[in-house]
FILUM-775226 format. One line per field, with one value per atom (N, C-alpha, C): x, y, z; atom name; residue in one letter; residue number from 1. Coordinates in nm, 2 decimals, padded with zeros to 4 digits. Each point is the difference from the previous one (the first is absolute). Layout:
N
c1 c(X, ...) .
c2 c(Y, ...) .
c3 c(Z, ...) .
atom c(CA, ...) .
rest c(a, ...) .
nr c(NUM, ...) .
***
This chain:
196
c1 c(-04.33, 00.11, -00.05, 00.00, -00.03, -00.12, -00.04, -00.13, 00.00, 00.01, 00.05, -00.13, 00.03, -00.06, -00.14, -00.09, -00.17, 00.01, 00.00, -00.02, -00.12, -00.05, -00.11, -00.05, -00.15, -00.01, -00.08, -00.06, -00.10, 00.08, 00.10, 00.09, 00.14, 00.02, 00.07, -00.09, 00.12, -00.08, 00.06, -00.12, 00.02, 00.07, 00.05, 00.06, -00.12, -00.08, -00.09, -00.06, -00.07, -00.09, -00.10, -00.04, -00.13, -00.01, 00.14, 00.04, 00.06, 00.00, 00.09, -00.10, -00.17, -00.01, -00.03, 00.07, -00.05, 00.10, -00.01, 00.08, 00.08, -00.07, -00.02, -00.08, 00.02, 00.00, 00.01, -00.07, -00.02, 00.02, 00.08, 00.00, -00.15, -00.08, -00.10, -00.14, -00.01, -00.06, -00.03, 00.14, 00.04, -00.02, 00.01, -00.01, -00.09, 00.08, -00.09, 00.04, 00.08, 00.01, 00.02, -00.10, 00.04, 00.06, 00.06, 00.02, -00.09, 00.03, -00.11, -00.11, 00.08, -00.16, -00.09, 00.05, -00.06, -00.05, -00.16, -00.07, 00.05, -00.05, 00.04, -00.15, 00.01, -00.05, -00.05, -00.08, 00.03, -00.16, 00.11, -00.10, 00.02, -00.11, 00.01, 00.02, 00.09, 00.06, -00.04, -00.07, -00.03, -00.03, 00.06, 00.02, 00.09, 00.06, 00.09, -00.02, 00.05, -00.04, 00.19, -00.07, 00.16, -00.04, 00.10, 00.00, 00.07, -00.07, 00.11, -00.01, 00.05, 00.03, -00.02, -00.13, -00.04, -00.07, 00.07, -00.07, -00.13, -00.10, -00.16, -00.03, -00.12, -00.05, -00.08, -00.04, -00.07, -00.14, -00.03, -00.15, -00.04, -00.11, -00.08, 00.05, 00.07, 00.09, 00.04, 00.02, 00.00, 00.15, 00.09, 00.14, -00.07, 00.04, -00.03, 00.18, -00.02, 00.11, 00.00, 00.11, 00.00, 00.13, 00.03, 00.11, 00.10, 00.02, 00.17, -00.02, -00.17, 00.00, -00.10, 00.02, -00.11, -00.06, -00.12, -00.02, -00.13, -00.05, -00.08, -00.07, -00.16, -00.11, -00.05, -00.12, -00.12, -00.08, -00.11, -00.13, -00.12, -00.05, -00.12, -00.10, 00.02, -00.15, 00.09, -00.07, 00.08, -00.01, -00.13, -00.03, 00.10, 00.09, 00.07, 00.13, 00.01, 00.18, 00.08, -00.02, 00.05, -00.07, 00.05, -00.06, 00.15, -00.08, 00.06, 00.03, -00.15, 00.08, -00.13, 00.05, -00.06, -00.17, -00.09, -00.12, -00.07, 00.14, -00.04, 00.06, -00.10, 00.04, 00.02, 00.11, 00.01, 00.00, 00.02, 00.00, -00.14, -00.06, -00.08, 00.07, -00.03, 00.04, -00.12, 00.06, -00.12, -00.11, -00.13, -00.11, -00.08, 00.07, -00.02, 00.03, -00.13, 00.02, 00.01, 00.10, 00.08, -00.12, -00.03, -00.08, -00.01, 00.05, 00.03, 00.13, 00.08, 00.10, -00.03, -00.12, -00.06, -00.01, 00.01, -00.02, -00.14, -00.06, -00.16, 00.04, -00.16, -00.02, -00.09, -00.10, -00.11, 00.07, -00.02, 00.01, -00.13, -00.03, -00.12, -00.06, -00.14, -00.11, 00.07, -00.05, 00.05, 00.15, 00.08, 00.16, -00.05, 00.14, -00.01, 00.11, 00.03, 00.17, 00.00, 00.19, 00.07, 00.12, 00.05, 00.09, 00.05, 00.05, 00.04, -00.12, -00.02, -00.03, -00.16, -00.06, -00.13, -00.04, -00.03, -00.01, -00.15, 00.00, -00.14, -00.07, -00.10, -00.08, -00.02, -00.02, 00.06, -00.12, -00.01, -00.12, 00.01, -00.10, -00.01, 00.02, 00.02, 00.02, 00.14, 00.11, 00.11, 00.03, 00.13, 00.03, 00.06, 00.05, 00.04, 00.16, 00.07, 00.16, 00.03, 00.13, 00.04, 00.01, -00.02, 00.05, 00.16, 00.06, 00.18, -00.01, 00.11, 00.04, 00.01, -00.05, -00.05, 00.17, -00.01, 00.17, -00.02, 00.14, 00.03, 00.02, -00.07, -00.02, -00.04, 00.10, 00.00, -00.05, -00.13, -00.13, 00.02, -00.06, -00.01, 00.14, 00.10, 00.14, 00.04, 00.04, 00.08, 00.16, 00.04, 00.20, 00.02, 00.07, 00.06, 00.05, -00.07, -00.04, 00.10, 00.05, 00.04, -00.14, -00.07, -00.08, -00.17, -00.07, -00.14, -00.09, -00.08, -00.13, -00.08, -00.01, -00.05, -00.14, -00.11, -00.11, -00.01, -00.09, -00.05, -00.16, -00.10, -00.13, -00.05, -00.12, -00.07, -00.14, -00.07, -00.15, -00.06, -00.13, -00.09, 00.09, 00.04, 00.00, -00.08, -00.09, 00.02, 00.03, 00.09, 00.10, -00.02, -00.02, -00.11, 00.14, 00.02, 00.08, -00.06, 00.10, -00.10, -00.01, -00.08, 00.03, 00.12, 00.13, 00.10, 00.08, -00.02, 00.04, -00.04, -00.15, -00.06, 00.07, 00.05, 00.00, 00.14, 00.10, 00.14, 00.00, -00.11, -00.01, 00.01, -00.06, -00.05, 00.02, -00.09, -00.08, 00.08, -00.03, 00.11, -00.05, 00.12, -00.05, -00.01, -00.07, -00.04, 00.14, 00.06, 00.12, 00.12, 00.13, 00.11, 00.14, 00.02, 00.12, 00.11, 00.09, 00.14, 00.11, 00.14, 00.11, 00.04, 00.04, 00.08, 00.11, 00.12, 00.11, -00.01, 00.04, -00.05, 00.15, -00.03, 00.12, 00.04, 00.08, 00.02, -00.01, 00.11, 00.01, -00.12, -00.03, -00.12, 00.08, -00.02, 00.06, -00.03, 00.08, 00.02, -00.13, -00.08, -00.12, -00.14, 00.02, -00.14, -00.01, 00.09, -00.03, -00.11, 00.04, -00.14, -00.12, -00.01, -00.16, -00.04, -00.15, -00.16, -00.04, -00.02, -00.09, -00.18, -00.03, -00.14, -00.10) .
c2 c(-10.16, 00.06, 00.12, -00.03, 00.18, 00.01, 00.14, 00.08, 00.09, -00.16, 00.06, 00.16, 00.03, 00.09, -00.04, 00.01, -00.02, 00.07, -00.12, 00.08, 00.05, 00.15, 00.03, -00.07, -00.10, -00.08, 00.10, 00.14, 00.05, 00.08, 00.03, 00.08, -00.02, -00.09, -00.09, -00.08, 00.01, -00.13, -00.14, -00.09, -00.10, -00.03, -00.10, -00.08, -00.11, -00.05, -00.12, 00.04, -00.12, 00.05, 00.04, 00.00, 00.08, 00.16, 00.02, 00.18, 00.09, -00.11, 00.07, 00.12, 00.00, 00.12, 00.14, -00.06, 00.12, 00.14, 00.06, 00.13, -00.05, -00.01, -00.06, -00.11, -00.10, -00.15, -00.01, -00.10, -00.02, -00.18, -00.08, -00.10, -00.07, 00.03, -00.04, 00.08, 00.10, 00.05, 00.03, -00.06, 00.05, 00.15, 00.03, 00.11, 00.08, 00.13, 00.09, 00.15, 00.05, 00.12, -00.11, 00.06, -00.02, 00.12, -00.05, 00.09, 00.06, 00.12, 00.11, -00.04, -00.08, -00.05, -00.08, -00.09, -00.12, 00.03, -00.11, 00.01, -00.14, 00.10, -00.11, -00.09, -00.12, -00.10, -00.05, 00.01, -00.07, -00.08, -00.10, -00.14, -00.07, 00.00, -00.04, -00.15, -00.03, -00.17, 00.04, -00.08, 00.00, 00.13, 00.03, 00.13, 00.12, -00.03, 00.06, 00.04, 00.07, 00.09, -00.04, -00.02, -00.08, 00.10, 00.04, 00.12, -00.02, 00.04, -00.03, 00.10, 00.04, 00.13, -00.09, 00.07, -00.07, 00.13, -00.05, 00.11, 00.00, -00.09, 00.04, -00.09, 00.03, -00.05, -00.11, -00.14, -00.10, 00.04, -00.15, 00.03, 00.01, 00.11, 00.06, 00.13, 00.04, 00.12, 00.11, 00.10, 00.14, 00.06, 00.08, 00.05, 00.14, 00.04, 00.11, 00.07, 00.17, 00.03, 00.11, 00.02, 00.10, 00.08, 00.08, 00.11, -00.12, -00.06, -00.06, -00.16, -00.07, -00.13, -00.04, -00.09, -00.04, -00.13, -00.04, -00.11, -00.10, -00.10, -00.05, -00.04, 00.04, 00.00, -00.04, -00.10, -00.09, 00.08, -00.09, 00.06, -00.02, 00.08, -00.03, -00.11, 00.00, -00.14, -00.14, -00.13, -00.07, -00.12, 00.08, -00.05, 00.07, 00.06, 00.09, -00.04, -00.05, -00.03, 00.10, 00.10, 00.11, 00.14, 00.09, 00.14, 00.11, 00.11, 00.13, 00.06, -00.02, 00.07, -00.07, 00.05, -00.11, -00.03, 00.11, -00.02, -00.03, 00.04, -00.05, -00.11, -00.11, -00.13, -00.01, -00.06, -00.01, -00.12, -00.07, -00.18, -00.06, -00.09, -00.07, -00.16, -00.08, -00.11, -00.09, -00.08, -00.11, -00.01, -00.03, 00.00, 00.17, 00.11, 00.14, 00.08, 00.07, 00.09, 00.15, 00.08, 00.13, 00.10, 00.14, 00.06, 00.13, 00.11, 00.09, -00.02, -00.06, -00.03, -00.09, -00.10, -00.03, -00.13, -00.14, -00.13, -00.05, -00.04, -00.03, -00.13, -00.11, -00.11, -00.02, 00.12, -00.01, 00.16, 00.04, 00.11, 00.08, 00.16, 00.01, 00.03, 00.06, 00.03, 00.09, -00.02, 00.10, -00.03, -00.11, -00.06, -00.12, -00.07, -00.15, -00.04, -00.13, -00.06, -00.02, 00.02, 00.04, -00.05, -00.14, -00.05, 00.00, 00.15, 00.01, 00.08, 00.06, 00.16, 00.08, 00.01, 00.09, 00.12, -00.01, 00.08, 00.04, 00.14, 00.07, -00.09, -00.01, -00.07, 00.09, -00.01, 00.07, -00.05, 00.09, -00.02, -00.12, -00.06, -00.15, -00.02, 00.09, -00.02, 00.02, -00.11, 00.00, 00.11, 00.04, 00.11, -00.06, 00.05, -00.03, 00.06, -00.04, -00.05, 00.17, 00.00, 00.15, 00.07, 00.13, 00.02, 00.06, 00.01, -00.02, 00.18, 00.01, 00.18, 00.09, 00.13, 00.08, 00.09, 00.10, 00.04, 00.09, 00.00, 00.07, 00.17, 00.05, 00.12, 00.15, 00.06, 00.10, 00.14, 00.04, 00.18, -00.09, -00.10, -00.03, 00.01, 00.02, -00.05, -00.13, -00.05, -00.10, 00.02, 00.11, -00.05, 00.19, 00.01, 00.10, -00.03, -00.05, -00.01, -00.14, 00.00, -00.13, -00.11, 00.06, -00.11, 00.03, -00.06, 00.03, -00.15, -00.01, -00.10, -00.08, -00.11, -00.09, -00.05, -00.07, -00.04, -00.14, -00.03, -00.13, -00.09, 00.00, -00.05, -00.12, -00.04, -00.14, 00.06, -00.12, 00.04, -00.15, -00.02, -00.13, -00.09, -00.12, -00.10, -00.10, -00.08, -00.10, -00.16, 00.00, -00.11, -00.09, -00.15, -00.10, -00.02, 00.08, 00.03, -00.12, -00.05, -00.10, 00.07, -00.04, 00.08, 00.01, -00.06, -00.01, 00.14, -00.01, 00.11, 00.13, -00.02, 00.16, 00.05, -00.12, 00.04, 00.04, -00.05, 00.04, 00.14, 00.06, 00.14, 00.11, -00.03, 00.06, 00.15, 00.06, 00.14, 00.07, -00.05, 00.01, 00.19, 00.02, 00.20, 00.01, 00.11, -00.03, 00.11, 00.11, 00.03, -00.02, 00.01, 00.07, 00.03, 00.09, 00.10, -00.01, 00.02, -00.04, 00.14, 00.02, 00.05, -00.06, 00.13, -00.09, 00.11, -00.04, 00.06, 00.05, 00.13, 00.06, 00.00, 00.05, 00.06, 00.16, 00.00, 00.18, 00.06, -00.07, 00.11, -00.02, 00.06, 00.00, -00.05, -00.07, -00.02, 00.19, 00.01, 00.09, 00.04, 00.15, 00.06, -00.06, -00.10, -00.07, 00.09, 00.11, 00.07, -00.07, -00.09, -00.09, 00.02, -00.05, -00.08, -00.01, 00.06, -00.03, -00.11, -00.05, -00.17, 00.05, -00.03, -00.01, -00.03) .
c3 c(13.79, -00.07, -00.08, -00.13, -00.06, -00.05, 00.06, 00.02, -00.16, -00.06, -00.20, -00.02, -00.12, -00.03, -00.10, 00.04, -00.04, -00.15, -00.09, -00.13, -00.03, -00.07, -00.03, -00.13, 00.01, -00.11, -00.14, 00.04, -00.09, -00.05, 00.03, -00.13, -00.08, 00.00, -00.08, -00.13, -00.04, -00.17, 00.01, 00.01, -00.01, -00.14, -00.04, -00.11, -00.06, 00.13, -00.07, -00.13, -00.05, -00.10, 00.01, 00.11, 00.01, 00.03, 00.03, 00.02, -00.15, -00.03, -00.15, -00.07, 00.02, -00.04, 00.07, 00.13, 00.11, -00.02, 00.06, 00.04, 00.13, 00.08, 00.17, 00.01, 00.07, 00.03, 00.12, 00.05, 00.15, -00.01, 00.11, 00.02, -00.07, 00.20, 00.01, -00.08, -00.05, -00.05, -00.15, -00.07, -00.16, 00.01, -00.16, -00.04, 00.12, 00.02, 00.05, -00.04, -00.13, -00.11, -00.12, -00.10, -00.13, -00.09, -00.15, -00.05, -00.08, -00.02, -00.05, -00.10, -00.07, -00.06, 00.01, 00.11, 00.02, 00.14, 00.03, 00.05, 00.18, 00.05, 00.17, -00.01, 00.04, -00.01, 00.17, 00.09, 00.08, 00.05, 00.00, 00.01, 00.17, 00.04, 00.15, 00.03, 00.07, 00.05, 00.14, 00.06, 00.13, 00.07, 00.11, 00.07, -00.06, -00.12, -00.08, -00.12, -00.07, -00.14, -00.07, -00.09, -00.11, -00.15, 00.02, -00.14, -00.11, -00.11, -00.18, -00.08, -00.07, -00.06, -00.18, -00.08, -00.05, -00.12, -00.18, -00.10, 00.02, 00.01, 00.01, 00.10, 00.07, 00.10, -00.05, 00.11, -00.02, -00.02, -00.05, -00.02, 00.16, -00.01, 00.16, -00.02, 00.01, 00.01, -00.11, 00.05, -00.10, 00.02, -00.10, 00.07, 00.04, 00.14, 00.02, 00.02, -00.10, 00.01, 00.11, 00.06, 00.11, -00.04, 00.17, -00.05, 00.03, 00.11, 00.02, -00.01, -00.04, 00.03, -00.13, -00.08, -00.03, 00.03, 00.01, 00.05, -00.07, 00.02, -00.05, 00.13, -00.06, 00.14, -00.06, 00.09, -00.03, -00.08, -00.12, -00.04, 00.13, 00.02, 00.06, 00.03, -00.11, -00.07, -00.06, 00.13, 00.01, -00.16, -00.06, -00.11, -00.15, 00.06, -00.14, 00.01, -00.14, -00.04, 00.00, -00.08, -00.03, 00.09, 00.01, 00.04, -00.02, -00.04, -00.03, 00.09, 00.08, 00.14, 00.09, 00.15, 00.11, -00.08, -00.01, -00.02, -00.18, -00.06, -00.10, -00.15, -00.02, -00.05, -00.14, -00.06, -00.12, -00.07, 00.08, 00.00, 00.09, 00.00, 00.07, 00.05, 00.12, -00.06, -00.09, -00.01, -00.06, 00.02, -00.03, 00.08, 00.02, -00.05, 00.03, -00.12, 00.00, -00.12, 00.02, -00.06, 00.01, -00.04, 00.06, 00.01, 00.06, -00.04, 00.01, 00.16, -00.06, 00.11, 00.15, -00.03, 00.14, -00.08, 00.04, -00.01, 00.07, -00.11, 00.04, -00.09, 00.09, -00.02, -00.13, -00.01, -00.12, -00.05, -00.15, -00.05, 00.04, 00.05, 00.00, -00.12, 00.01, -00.10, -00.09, -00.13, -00.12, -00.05, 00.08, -00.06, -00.03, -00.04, -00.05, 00.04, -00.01, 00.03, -00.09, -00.06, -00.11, 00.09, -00.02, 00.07, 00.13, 00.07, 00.17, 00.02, -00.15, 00.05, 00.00, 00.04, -00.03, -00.10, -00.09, -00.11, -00.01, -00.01, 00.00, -00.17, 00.04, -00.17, -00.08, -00.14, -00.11, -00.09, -00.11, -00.10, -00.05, 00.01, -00.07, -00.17, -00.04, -00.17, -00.02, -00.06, 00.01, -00.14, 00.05, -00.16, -00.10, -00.08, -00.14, -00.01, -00.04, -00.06, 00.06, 00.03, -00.01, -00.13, -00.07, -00.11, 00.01, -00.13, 00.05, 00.06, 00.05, 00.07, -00.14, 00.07, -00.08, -00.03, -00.09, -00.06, 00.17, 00.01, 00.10, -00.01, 00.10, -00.09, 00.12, -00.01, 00.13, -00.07, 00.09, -00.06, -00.10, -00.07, -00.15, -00.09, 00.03, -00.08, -00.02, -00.07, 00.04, 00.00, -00.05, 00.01, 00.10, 00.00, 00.10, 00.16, 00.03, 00.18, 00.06, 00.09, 00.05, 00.01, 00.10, 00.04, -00.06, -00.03, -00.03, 00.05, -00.03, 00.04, -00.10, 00.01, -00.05, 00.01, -00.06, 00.08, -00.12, 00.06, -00.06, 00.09, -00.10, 00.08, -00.05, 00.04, -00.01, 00.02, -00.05, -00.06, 00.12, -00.03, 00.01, -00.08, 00.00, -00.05, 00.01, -00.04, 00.08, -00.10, 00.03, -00.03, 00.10, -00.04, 00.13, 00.08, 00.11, 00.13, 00.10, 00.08, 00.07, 00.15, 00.12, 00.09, 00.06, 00.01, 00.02, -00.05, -00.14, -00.09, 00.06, 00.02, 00.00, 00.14, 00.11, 00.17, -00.04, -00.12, 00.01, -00.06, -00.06, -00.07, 00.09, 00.15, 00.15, -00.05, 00.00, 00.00, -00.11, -00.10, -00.09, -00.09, -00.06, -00.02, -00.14, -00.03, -00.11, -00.09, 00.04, -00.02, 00.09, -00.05, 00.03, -00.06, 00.10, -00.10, 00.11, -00.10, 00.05, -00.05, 00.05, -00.01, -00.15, -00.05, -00.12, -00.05, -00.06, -00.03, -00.17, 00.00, -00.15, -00.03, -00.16, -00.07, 00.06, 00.07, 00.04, -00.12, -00.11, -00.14, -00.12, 00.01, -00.15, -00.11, -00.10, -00.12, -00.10, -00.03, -00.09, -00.08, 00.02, -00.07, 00.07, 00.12, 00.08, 00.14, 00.06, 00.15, 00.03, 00.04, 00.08, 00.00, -00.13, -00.10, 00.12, -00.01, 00.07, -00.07, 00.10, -00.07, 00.00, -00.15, -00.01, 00.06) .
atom c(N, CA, C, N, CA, C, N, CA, C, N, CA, C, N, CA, C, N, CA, C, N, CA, C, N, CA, C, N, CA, C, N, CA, C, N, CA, C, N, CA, C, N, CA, C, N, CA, C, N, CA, C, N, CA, C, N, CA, C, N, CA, C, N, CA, C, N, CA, C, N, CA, C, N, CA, C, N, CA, C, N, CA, C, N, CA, C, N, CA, C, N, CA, C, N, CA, C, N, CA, C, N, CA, C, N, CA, C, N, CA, C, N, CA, C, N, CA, C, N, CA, C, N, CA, C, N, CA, C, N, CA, C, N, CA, C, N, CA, C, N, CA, C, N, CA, C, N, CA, C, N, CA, C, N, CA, C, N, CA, C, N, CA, C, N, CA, C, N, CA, C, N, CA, C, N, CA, C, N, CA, C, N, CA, C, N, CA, C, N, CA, C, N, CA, C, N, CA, C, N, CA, C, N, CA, C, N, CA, C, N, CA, C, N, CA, C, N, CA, C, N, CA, C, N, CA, C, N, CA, C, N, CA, C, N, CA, C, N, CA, C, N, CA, C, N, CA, C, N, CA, C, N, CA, C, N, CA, C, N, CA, C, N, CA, C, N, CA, C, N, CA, C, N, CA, C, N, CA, C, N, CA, C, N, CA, C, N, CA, C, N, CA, C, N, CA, C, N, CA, C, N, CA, C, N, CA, C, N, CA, C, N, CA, C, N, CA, C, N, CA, C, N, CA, C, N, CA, C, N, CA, C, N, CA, C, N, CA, C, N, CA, C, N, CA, C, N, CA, C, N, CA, C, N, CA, C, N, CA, C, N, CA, C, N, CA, C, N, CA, C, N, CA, C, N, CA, C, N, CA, C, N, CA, C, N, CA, C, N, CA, C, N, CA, C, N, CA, C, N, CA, C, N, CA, C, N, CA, C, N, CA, C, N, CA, C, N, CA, C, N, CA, C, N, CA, C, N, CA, C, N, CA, C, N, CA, C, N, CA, C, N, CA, C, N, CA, C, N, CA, C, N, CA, C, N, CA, C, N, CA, C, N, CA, C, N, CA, C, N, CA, C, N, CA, C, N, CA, C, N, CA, C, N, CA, C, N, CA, C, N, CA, C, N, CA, C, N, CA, C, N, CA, C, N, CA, C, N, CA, C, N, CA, C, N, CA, C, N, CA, C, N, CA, C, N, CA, C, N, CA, C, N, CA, C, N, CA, C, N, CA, C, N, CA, C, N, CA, C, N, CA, C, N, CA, C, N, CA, C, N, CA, C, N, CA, C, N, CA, C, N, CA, C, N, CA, C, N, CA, C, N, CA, C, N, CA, C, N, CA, C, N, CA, C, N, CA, C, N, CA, C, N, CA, C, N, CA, C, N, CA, C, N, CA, C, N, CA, C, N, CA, C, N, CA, C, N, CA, C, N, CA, C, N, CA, C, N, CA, C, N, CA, C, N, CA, C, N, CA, C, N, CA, C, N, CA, C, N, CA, C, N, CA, C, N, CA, C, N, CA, C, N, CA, C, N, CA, C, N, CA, C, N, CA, C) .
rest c(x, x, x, x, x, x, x, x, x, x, x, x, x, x, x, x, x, x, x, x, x, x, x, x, x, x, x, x, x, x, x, x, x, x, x, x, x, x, x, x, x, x, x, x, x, x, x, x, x, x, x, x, x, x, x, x, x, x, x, x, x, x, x, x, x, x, x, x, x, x, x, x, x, x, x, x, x, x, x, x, x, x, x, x, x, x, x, x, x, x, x, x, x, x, x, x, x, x, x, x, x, x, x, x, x, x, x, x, x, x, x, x, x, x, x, x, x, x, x, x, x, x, x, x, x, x, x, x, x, x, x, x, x, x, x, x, x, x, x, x, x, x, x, x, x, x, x, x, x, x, x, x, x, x, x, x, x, x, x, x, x, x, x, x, x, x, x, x, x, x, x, x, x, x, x, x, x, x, x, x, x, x, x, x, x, x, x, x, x, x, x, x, x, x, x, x, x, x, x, x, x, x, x, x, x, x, x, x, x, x, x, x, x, x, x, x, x, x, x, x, x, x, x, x, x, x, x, x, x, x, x, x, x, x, x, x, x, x, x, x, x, x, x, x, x, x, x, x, x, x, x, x, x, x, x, x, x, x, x, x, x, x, x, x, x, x, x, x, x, x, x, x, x, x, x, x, x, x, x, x, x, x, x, x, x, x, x, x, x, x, x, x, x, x, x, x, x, x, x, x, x, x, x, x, x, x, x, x, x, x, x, x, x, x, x, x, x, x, x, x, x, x, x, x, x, x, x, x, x, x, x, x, x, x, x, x, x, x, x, x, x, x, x, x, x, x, x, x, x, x, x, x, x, x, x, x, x, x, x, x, x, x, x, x, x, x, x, x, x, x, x, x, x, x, x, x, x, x, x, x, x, x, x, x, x, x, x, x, x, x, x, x, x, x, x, x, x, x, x, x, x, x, x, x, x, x, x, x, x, x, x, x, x, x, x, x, x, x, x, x, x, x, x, x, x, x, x, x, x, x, x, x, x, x, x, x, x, x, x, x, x, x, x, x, x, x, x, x, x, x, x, x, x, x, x, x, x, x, x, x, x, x, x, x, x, x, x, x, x, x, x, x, x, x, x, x, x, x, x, x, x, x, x, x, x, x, x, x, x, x, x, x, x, x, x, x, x, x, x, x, x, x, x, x, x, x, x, x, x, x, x, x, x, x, x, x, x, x, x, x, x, x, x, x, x, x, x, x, x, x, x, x, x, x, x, x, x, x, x, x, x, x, x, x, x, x, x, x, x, x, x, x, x, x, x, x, x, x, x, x, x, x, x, x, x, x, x, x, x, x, x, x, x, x, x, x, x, x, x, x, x, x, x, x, x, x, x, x) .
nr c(1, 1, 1, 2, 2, 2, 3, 3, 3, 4, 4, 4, 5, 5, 5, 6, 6, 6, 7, 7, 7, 8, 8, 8, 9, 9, 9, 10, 10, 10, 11, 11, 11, 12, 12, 12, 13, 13, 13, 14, 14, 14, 15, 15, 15, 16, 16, 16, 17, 17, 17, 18, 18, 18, 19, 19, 19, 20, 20, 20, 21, 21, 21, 22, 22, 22, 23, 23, 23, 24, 24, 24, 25, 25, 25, 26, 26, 26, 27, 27, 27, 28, 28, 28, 29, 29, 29, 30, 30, 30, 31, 31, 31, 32, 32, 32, 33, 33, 33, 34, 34, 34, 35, 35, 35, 36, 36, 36, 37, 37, 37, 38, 38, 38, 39, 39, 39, 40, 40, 40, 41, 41, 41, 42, 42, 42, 43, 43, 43, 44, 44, 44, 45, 45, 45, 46, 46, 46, 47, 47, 47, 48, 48, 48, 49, 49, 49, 50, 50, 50, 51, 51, 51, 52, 52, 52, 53, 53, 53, 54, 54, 54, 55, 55, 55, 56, 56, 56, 57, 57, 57, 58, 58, 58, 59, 59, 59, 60, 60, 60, 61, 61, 61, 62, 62, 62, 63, 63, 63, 64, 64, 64, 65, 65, 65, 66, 66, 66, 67, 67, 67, 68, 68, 68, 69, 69, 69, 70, 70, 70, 71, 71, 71, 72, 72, 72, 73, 73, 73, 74, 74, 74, 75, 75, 75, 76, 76, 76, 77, 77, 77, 78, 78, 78, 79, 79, 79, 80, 80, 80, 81, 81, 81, 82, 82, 82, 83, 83, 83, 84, 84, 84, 85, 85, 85, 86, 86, 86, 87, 87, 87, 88, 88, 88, 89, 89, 89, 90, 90, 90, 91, 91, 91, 92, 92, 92, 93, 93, 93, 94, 94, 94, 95, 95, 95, 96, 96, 96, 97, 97, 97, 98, 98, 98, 99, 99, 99, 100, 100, 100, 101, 101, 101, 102, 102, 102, 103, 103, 103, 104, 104, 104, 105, 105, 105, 106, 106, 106, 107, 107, 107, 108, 108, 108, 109, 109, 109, 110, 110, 110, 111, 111, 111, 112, 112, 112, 113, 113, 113, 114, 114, 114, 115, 115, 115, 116, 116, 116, 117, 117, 117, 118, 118, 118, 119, 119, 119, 120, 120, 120, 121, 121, 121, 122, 122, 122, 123, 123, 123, 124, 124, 124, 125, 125, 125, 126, 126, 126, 127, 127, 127, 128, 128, 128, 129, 129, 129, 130, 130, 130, 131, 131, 131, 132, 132, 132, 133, 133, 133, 134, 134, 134, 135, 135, 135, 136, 136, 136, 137, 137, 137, 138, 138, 138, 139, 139, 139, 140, 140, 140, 141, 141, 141, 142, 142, 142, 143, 143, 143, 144, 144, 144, 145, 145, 145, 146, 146, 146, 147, 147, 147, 148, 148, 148, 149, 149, 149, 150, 150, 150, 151, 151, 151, 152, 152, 152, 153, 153, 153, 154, 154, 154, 155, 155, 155, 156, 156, 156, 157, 157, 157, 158, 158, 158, 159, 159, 159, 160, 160, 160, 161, 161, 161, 162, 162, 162, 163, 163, 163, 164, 164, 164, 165, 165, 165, 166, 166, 166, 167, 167, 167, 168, 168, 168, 169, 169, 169, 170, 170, 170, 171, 171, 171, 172, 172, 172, 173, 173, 173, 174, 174, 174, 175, 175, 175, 176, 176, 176, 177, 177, 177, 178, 178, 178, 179, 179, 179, 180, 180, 180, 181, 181, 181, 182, 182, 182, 183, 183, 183, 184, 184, 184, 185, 185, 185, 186, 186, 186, 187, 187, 187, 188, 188, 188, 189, 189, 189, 190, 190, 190, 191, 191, 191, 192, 192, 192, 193, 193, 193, 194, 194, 194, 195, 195, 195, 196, 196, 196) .
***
């Protein structure tokens, strides 16, 4: 009897729940356009590829953006949870320590492990308290300017740090300076005092 008409299944929207975040939806395939912000997912079932349209990609996987698709591709390294991009790691799994974006089993010479991660070693004498931030003060003013700079340092301490302490210090600096917000208007007869 009738030679019905062959529906096309890859350009139509499904209704299920598994299409709701597609653009375009495929029976047998799911998603196969996402929307613009979201990343295509595809996870292989057998001889087939099953797609999801997904805000960040799984652990393995990096969002890579393109001009009409974006998508989420494998990390390289079957040892990495996380990665930024194919060759480089930001997560390790368990068992692996993070290192200049590469998952190793030992940290090498001259690091230490510091929880996931490999941390270059650092002077063995822990420092001393911060002292509080210095007046904020832009060429030596302090009021006129929107923005001006701050600093604040540390000396030797040694305060009985235990090694726990000293490894949570990791390469710790002996200054820094920061952004800081001034008075634009000078108070009245100060044109932005030089600090002594």
């Amino acid at each position: 009897m009738g030679s019905g008409v062959v529906q096309k299944q890859s350009a139509h929207r499904e209704t299920s729940e598994e299409c709701r975040s597609c653009l375009e939806c495929s029976r047998d395939n799911g998603c196969v356009r996402c929307p613009e912000r979201l990343f295509l997912f595809l996870q292989r079932e057998g001889m087939s590829h099953h797609g999801t349209c997904l805000h960040a990609c799984p652990a393995g996987h990096y969002g890579q953006r393109g001009k009409d698709i974006n998508r989420c591709m494998k990390c390289r390294s079957s040892d990495c949870e996380h990665c930024f991009s194919r060759d480089f790691c930001t997560r390790c799994k368990p068992g692996f320590q993070l290192h200049k974006g590469k998952c190793l089993t030992r940290c090498p010479e001259g690091t230490f492990a510091h929880h996931t991660d490999c941390l270059e070693d650092c002077l063995p004498a822990p420092l001393g308290e911060w002292s509080d931030w210095s007046v904020c003060l832009h060429d030596g003013a302090t009021c006129g300017f929107r923005w001006g700079k701050q600093t604040r340092t540390r000396g030797d301490g040694h305060s009985g740090r235990t090694s726990k302490e000293k490894a949570a210090s990791l390469c710790p600096s002996y200054s820094e300076t920061q952004k800081c917000r001034m008075k634009k208007k000078c108070p009245t007869g100060e044109r932005g005092r030089k600090e002594g």
